[in-house]
C-alpha positions in Angstrom: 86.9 47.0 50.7 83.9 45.8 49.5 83.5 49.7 47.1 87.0 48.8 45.8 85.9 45.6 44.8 83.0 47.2 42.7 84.4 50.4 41.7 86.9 47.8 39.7 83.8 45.9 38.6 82.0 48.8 37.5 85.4 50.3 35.2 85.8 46.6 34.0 82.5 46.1 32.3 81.4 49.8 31.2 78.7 51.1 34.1 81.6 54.5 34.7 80.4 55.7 31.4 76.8 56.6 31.3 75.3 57.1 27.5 74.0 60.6 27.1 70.6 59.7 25.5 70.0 58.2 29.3 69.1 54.3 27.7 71.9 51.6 27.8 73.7 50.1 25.2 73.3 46.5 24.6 77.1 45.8 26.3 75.9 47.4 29.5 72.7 45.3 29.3 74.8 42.3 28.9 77.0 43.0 31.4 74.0 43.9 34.4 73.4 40.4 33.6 76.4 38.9 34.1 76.4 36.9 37.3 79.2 37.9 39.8 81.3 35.0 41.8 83.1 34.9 45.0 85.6 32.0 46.2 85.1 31.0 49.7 88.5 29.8 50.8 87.8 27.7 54.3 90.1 27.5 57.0 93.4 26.9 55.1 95.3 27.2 58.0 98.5 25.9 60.0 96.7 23.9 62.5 95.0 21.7 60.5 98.0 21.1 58.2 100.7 20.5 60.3 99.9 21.9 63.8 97.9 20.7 66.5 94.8 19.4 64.3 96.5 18.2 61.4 94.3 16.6 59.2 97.7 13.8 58.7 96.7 13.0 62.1 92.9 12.4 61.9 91.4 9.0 59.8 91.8 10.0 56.7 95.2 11.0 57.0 94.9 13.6 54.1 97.7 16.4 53.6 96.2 19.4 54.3 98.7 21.5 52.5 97.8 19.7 48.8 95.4 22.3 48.9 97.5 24.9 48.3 98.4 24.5 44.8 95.4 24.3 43.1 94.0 26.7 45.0 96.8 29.3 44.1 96.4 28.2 40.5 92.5 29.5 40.7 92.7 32.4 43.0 94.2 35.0 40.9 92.0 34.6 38.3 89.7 37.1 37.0 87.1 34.7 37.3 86.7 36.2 40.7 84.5 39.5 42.1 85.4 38.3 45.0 87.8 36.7 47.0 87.4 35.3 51.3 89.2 33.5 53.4 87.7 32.3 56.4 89.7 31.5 59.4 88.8 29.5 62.8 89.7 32.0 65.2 89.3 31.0 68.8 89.9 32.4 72.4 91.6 30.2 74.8 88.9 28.9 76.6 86.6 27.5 73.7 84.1 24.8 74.1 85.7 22.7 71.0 89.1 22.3 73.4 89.5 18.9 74.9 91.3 20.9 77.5 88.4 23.0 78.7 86.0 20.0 78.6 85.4 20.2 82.1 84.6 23.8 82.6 80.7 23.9 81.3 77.8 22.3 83.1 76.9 19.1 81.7 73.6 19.0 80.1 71.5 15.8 81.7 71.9 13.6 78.1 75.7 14.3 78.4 77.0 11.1 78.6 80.9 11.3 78.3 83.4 12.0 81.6 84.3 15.6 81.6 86.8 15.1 83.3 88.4 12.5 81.6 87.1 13.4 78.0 89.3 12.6 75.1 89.8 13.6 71.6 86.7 13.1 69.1 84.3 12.4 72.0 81.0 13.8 71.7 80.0 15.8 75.2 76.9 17.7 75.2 77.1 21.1 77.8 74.0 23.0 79.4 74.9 26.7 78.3 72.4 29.3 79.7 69.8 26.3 79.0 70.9 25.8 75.4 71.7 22.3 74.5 75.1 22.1 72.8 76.2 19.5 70.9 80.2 19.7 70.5 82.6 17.0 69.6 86.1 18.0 70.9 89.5 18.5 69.5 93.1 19.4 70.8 93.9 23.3 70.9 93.7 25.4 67.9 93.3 28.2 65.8 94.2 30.2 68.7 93.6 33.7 68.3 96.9 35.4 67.2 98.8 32.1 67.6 100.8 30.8 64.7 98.5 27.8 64.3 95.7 30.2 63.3 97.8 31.6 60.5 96.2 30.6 56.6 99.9 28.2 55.7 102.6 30.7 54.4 102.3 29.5 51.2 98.7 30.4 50.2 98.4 33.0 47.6 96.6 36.5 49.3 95.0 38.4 46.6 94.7 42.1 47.1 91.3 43.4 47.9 90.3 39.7 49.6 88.2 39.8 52.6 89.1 37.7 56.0 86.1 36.2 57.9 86.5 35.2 61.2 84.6 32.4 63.2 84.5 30.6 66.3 85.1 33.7 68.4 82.0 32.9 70.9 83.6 30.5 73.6 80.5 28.9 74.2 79.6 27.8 70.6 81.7 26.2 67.3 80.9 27.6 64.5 82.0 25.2 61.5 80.5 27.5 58.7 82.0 30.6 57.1 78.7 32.0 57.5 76.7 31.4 60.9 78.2 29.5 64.2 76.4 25.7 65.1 73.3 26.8 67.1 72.7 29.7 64.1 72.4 32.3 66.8 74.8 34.5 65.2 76.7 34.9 61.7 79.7 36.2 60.3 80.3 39.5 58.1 80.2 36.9 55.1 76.6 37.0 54.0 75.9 40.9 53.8 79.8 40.6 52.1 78.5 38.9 49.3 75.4 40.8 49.2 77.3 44.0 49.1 79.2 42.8 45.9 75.6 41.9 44.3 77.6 38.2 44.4 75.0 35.2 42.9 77.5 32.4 42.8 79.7 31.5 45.9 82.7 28.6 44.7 83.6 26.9 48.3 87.0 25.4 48.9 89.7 24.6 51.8 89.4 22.7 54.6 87.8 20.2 55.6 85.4 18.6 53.2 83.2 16.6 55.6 83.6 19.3 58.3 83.9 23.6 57.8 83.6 23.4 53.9 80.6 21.1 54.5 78.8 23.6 56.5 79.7 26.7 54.5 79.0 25.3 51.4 75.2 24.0 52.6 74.9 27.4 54.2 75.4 29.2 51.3 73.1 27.1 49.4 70.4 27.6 51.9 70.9 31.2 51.3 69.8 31.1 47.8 73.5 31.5 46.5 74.2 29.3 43.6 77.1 27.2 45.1 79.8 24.9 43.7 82.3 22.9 45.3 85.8 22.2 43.9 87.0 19.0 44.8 90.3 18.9 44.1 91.0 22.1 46.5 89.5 19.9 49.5 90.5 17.9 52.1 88.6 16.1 55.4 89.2 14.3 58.5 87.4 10.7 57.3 88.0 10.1 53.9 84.2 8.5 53.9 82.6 10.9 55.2 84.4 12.6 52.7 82.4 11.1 50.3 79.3 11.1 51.5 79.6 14.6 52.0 79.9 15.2 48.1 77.2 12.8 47.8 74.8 14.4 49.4 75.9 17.9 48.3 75.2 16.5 44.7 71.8 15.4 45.7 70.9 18.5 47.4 71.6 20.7 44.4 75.4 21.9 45.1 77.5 21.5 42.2 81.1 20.0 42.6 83.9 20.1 39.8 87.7 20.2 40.1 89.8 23.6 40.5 91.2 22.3 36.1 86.7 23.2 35.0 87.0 26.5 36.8 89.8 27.1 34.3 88.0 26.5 31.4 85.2 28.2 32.3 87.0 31.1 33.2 88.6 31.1 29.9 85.4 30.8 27.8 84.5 34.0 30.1 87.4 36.1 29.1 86.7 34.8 25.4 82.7 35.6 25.8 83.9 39.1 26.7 86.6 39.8 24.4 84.2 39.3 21.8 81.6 41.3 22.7 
């Protein structure tokens, strides 16, 4: 998949044809250059729109499913080397289910009931000695249930890569890229590599939650990263914000899905000319 993606790369911007005297022309010296961008779409996904863990249902009350237009508007763009979706993808028993709260050892700072744990309580388990910190939720993102499904109106562009996450029972994994305890990671990071990507745009759901994590992740990992706000939405509107905040602070760049636009136009424009 990821050869596709560059053999169309590679015809796009000149690097088939080789020049005969073995030195490159000036438009394949400008086009090594060129810095190559993925979007991360995160979690866009029945559960947290109108299922189980619908984001109408948590404090902010935000509609998950506002995403979906101006993410559609961005995602066929040629702006894009690269396009992943990341879904939660969970086996029955997970440690993030309210349900199976009571099925792991507590660890001795664990201060919650287990057996009469509740939604949004913080319980911390003893797993093969590993402290685990996990706050729990209803049900979700079941694998191969409808809930797990991206929502049925989310444009799928050929050639996009899925990433799935969560799958250890015994550890969350918020990010797109590693799970909570960083003992393992997804296919996402040697992805990217593989499509020489330098720029990673992050979007989906939720701001203060998987898009948080993903996006810092992919900043740690020396990928230039930019949010876009207006193809976001969280579970507390203020954490919400101080999410953004601190994203700002720490270097991560946020716009709205209207400046990706523009700048893909002034791309297309750059090129044309050259």
């Amino acid at each position: 998949m990821c050869g596709n993606w560059l053999t169309r790369i590679a015809r796009r911007f000149g690097f088939i044809d080789t020049p005969t005297t073995g030195r490159s022309t000036m438009h394949e010296e400008r086009s090594q250059k060129r810095k190559k961008r993925a979007l991360l779409v995160v979690d866009v996904q029945n559960d947290f729109i109108s299922g189980s863990l619908s984001l109408s249902s948590c404090p902010s009350k935000h509609d998950g499913s506002e995403v979906v237009e101006p993410i559609n508007k961005i995602v066929t763009s040629p702006f894009w080397d690269l396009v992943a979706y990341s879904k939660d993808w969970h086996p029955p028993n997970h440690v993030s289910f309210v349900t199976n709260a009571n099925l792991r050892k507590p660890h001795v700072d664990n201060k919650t009931d287990l057996g009469n744990a509740a939604v949004f309580d913080l319980c911390i388990f003893d797993v093969d000695d590993t402290r685990i910190d996990q706050v729990l939720y209803p049900a979700h993102c079941v694998q191969h249930s409808e809930g797990a499904e991206l929502h049925k109106d989310l444009k799928i562009v050929p050639g996009a890569v899925t990433i799935h996450k969560g799958m250890n029972p015994d550890i969350d994994s918020y990010s797109a890229f590693f799970d909570n305890c960083r003992k393992s990671e997804t296919i996402l990071r040697q992805v990217l590599q593989d499509a020489d990507i330098t720029q990673v745009y992050v979007c989906g759901i939720a701001t203060d939650i998987c898009v948080n994590f993903s996006a810092f992740d992919s900043h740690s990992l020396g990928f230039e990263t930019t949010l876009i706000e207006d193809c976001c939405r969280g579970v507390d509107a203020d954490k919400c914000i101080e999410t953004l905040n601190k994203m700002k602070e720490e270097g991560i760049e946020v716009i709205t899905s209207d400046e990706v636009l523009k700048r893909a136009e002034k791309l297309l424009t750059e090129e044309t000319n050259q």
